[in-house]
C-alpha positions in Angstrom: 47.7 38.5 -48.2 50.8 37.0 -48.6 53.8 36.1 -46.2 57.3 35.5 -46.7 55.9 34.5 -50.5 53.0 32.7 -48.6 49.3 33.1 -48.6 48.5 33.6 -45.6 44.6 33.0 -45.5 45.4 29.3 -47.0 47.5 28.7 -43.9 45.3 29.4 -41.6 42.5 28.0 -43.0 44.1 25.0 -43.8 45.6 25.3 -39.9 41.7 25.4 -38.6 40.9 22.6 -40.8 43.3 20.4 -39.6 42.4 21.7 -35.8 38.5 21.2 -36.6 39.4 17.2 -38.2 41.6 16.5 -35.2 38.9 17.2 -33.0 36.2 15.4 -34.7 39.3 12.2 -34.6 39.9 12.2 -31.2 36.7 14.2 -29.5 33.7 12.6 -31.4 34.5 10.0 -33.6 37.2 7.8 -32.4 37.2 9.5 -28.4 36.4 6.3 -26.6 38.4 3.6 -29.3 41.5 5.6 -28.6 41.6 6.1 -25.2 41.1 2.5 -24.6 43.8 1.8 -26.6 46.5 4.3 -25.0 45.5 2.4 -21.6 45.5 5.8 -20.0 43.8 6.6 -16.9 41.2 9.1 -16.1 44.1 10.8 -14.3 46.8 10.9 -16.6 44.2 12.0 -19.4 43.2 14.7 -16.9 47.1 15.7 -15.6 47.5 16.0 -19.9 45.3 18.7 -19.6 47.1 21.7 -19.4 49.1 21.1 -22.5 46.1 21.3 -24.6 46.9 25.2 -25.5 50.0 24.3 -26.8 47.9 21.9 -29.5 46.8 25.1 -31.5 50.9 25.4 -32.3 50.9 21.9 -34.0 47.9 22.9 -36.8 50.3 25.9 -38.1 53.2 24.1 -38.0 51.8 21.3 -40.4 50.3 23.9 -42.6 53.2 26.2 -42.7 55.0 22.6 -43.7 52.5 22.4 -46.3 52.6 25.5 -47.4 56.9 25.2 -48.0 56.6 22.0 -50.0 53.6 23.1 -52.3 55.6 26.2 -53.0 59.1 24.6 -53.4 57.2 22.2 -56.0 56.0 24.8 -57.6 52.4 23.4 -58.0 49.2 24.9 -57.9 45.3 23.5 -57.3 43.9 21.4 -54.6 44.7 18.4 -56.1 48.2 19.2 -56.1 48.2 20.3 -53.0 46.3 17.3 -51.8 49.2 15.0 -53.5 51.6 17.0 -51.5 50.0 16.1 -48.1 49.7 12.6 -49.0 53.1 12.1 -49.5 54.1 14.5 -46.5 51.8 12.3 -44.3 53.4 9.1 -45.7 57.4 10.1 -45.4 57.2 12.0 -42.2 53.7 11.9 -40.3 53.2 7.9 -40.4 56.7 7.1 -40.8 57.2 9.1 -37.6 54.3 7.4 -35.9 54.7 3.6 -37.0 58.8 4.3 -35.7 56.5 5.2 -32.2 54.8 1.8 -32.9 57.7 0.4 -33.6 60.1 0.6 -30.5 57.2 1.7 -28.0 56.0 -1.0 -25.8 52.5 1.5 -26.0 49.7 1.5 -28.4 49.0 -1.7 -30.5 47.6 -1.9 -34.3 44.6 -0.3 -33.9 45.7 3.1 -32.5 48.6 3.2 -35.4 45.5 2.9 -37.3 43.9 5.3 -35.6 46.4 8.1 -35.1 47.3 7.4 -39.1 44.5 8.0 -40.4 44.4 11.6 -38.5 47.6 12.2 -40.0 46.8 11.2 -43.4 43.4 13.3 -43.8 44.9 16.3 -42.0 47.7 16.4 -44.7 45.5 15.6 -47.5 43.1 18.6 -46.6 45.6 20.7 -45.6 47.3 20.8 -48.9 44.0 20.5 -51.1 42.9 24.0 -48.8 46.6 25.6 -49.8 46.7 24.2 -53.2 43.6 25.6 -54.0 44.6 29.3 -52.9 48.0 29.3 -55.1 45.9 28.8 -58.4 
């Protein structure tokens, strides 16, 4: 099914895939590392709380991104598409985050590290998932 010239079944899938790796980054595998880094409290992690609704938007507007630049390339196959999101997650995604590293007195080498590597594999997957449906 296709969108506005987009498949639609690649973005979402590659929108749940970049949900599902986001919380295996921050809910299993690094949870404990990166709060102790942020140096948040119990409370301000809790009062954060009710925006977490609002982080099923951020999945569909990465793949949607993807989904523009793979097509405006004109490229096709997951390893295109993966190519895409690495250099997606390097000019935008990490440069974005290490200008937060940057100028913010919060966060120190190891959450850059962290929150980079998130960024990295979620545009990397996303694009190999949409890359591979525009074959």
């Amino acid at each position: 099914m296709r969108v506005m010239g987009h498949n639609a079944v690649a973005v979402i899938a590659a929108a749940i895939a970049i949900y599902l790796i986001g919380f295996v980054f921050y809910g299993v595998v690094f949870a404990q590392m990166w709060v102790a880094e942020t140096g948040w409290s119990e409370q301000q992690l809790q009062s954060g709380m009710s925006k977490m609704p609002f982080g099923f938007i951020i999945p569909f507007l990465i793949a949607i991104g993807l989904s523009l630049v793979i097509r405006w390339r004109n490229k096709s196959g997951w390893l295109a598409g993966a190519e895409t999101g690495f250099w997606l997650a390097l000019f935008f995604l990490f440069a974005e985050r290490f200008y937060g590293y940057v100028y913010s007195p919060a966060g120190g080498e190891t959450l850059l590290a962290i929150d980079s590597l998130h960024q990295f594999a979620t545009a990397i997957v996303g694009g190999a998932i949409i890359g591979a449906f525009n074959k």
